[in-house]
C-alpha positions, 0 to 999 in steps of 0.5 A: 943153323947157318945154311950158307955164310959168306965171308969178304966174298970178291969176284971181278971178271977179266976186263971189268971195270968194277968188281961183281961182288965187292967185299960181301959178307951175309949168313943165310939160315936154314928154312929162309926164302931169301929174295935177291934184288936190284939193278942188272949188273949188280952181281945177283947172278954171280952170287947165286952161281957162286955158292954152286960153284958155276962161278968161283970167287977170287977171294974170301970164304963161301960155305954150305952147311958149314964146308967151305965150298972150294973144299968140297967135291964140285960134281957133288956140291952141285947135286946136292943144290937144286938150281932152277933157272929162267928158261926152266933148262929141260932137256928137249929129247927127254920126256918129263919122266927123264928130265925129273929122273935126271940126277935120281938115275946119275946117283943110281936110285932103283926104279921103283923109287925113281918112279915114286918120286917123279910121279910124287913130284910132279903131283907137288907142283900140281901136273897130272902125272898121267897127262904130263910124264911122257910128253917133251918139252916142247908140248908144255907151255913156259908155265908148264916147263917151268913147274917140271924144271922146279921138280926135276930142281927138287928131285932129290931132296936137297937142302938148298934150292937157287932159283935164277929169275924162273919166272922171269918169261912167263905171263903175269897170269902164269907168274902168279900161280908159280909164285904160289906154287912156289910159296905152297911148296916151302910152307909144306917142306916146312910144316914137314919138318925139313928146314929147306933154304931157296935163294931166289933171284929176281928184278921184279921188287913186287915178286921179291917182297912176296917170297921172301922172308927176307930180302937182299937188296944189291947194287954194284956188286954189295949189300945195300940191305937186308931186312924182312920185306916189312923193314924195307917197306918201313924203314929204307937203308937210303935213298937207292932202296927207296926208289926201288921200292918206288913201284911196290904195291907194298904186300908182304907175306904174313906173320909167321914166314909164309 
């Protein structure tokens, strides 16, 4: 089943001189990890913040499960997608309890569940509950913060988790056990059966050959390739992959995806 497709997709900003995404079409499948990289500015934020509707293109098609998104209820749309980002986004009066409960509460779950799930969540990205849901924010150290921002991300469930460079100001130390968590987490959500799509953006080649099932390597606003990190390790589509791969320690995930 195709998670996400995107069809001709162009967005060009007021006053710039070249287009964000120029002409894109790709299908993302159920299940992938898909890795987004290349050089700032080549549209891999707006791609992601397109298929949520933070970003609306000006021409093609976008669709989500099948239902064009320009077609579909945006507040819905946006709750059905998890979205992590860089600074993990929590609120900063809200304790850890609150920011996980966020849409959980906005869609009128009763306690009890709310309860359940946050404390099963916060289990998932391994924070003591006990320890962790009545502190805020600002007592949480970045990794810290961004293991609650990927849970509140997670919190209902949703099929489809955009991640826009969350680990991109933490620690190398810290990184790496995020990227593990990370990984830990999709390998149990699919060994559970759920075939649960996460897009996640990043400018590090290393980070995006170890995630991802596949990679989608951009520059000026188009797919340059897409391919398993074994095919762009092996075979470059050109001389611009091989320079970003340049730096790669040259890992990647083992057989089965994960």
């Amino acid at each position: 089943m195709t998670a996400v497709s995107f069809e001709h997709i162009t967005k060009r900003f007021q006053n710039a001189a070249e287009a964000a995404v120029d002409d894109l079409s790709l299908a993302i499948e159920a299940g992938e990890f898909i890795t987004i990289v290349g050089t700032s500015g080549c549209g891999k934020t707006t791609l992601l913040k397109m298929i949520n509707r933070l970003v609306d293109y000006d021409s093609g098609e976008l669709c989500v499960n099948g239902v064009d998104v320009k077609t579909a209820d945006t507040i819905r749309l946006r709750r059905s997608i998890g979205y992590v980002i860089q600074q993990s986004g929590l609120f900063p009066h809200m304790t850890v309890f609150e920011n996980v409960a966020l849409v959980p509460r906005l869609l009128k779950w009763d306690k009890a569940r709310i309860a359940s799930r946050v404390r099963e969540l916060l289990e998932l990205v391994n924070l003591d509950y006990g320890e962790f849901h009545k502190r805020h924010p600002a007592q949480l150290s970045g990794g810290q913060q961004q293991r609650v921002g990927l849970a509140r991300a997670l919190a209902v469930d949703p099929d489809i988790l955009l991640l826009d460079e969350p680990f991109g100001a933490i620690d190398a130390i810290n990184r790496v056990n995020l990227q593990n968590e990370l990984l830990r987490i999709h390998r149990l959500q699919k060994d559970a059966g759920s075939k649960k799509t996460y897009l996640f953006v990043t400018h590090d080649i290393n980070e995006a050959l170890k995630l991802g099932t596949r990679t989608l390597v951009m520059h000026k606003g188009s797919v340059v390739q897409f391919d398993s990190p074994e095919k762009l390790l092996h075979n470059p589509a050109n001389d611009f992959v091989r320079e970003l791969l340049k730096d790669a320690q040259g890992f990647v995930r083992d057989g089965d995806g994960i």
